[in-house]
N, C-alpha and C positions, 0 to 999 in steps of 0.2 A: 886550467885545462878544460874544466867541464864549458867554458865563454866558449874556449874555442872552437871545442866539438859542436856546440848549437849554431854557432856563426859557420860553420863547415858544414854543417847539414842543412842549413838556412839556404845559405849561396849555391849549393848543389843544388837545390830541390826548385830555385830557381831558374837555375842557369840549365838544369836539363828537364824542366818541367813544364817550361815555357813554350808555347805551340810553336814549332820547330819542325822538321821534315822527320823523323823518328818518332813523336808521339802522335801525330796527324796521321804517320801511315799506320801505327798500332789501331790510333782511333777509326780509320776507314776499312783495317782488315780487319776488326774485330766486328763494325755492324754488318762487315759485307759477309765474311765467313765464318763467325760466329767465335767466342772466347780460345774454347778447347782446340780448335782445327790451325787458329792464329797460335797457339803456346809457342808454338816451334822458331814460327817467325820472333817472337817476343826473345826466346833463347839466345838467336842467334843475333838477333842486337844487343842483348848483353855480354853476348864473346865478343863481339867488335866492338861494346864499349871498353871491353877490357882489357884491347891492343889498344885501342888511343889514353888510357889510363898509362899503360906501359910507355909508348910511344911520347909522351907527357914526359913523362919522368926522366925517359932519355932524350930530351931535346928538340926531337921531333919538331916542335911548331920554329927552334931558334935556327931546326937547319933548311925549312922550308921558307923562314925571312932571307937566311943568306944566299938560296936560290929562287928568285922566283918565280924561273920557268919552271922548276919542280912544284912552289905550291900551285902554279896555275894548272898544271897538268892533273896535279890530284883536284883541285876545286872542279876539272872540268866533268872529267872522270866523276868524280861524285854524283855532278849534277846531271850527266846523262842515265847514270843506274837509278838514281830516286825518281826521275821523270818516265823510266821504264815501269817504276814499281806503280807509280799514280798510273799509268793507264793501264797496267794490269787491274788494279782496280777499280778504274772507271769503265771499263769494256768487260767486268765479267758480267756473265747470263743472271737474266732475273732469277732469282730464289723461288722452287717450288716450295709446298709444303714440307716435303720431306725431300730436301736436298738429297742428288746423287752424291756417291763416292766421287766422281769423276770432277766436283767443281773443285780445285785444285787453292789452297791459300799460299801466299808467298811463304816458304820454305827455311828450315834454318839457316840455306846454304845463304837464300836473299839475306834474310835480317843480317848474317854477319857479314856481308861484304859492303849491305846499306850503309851501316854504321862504318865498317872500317874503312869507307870510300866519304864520309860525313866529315865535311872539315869545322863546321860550329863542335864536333864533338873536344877534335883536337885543341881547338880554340877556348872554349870554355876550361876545357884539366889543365892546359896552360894559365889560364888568370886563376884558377883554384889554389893549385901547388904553388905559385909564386906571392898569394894575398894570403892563402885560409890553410895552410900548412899545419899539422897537431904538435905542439909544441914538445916533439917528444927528445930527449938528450942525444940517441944513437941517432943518426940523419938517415940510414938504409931506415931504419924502426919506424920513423916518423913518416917516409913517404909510401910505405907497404900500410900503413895502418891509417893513412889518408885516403890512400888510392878505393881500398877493401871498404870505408865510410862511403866515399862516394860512391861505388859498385852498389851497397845496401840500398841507397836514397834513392837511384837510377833506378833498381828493378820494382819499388813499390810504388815507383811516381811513374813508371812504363807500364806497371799493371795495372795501374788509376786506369792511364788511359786507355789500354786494351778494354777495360770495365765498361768505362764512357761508352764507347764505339760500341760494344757487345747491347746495352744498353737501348741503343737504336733499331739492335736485329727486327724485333717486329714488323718496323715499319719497311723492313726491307723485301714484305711479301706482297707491298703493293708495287706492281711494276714502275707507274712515274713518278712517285717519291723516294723510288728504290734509287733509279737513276739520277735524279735532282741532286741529292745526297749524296752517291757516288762519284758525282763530277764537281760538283763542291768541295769536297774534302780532295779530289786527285787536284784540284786548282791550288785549293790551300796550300798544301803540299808544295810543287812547285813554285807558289810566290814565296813561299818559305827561302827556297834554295834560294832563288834569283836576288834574294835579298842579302842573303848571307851572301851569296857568291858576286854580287855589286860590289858589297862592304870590302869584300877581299881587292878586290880589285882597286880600293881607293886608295 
């Protein structure tokens, strides 16, 4: 039991830790808007991870294989709202000193539709729950007590990278290392998707 729980927290922390369009965008809205002002955003990717956990569990990826004008439509969908979210943060205003109220960080309502629109999310809880399973007797037990392991792993390997990104704020009060940095990370971002979203297509 305890192999499996480390192999389970192992594979999670890889599979959702990995630079991916979700920690790329915590890492660019945490240097661009700073830890606290991102929280919200951070939230609301862990409520949308925690419909593709669900989503996982009921089938979700085996009924988007049996249609796949449906996954292409969520894949597309995905990758127009995350290339929304990169130029929101490649196009926000240079940071004063004392940032206004008014510079706005992506929202809980963004982070949960990012992720519930993220099909690497759906994709990775699918090869979890079918490889790294907790070997527990009742099967409801075992995959509420998988899902809940993975939920843990996600929110302290998402605040890693919110950390990262926050990390950076300083430099983000020089205007053209501000932008350099902002368009690097909204690039990343998007080769992320386009990469995922190739793979789907294969």
């Amino acid at each position: 039991m305890l192999e499996a729980f480390f192999s389970l927290v192992a594979a999670t922390a890889l599979l959702l830790g990995s630079p991916g369009p979700a920690p790329l965008a915590l890492a660019a809205s945490g240097a661009t808007f700073g830890i606290r002002k991102s929280s919200h955003f951070l939230i609301g990717i862990l409520l949308g991870l925690s419909v593709a956990i669900m989503g996982a569990t009921a089938g979700i990826a085996a009924l988007l294989a049996t249609w796949p004008e449906a996954r292409f439509a969520v894949q597309l969908c995905g990758a127009l709202y995350i290339g929304y979210i990169a130029i929101k943060i490649a196009t926000a205003p240079v940071m004063e000193k004392n940032p206004s109220a008014e510079t706005q960080a992506p929202s809980l309502l963004d982070g949960f539709i990012f992720n519930l629109l993220n099909p690497k999310a759906y994709a990775a809880f699918f090869a979890i729950f079918s490889q790294f399973l907790l070997p527990i007797e009742e099967s409801n037990l075992s995959y509420i007590a998988t899902g809940m392991v993975c939920l843990i792993v996600a929110a302290v390997v998402d605040f890693i990278w919110l950390c990262l990104g926050g990390s950076l704020r300083p430099v983000f009060h020089k205007p053209k290392q501000a932008r350099i940095i902002r368009v690097c990370f909204a690039l990343l971002m998007v080769a992320a998707v386009l990469i995922v979203f190739l793979r789907g297509m294969a």
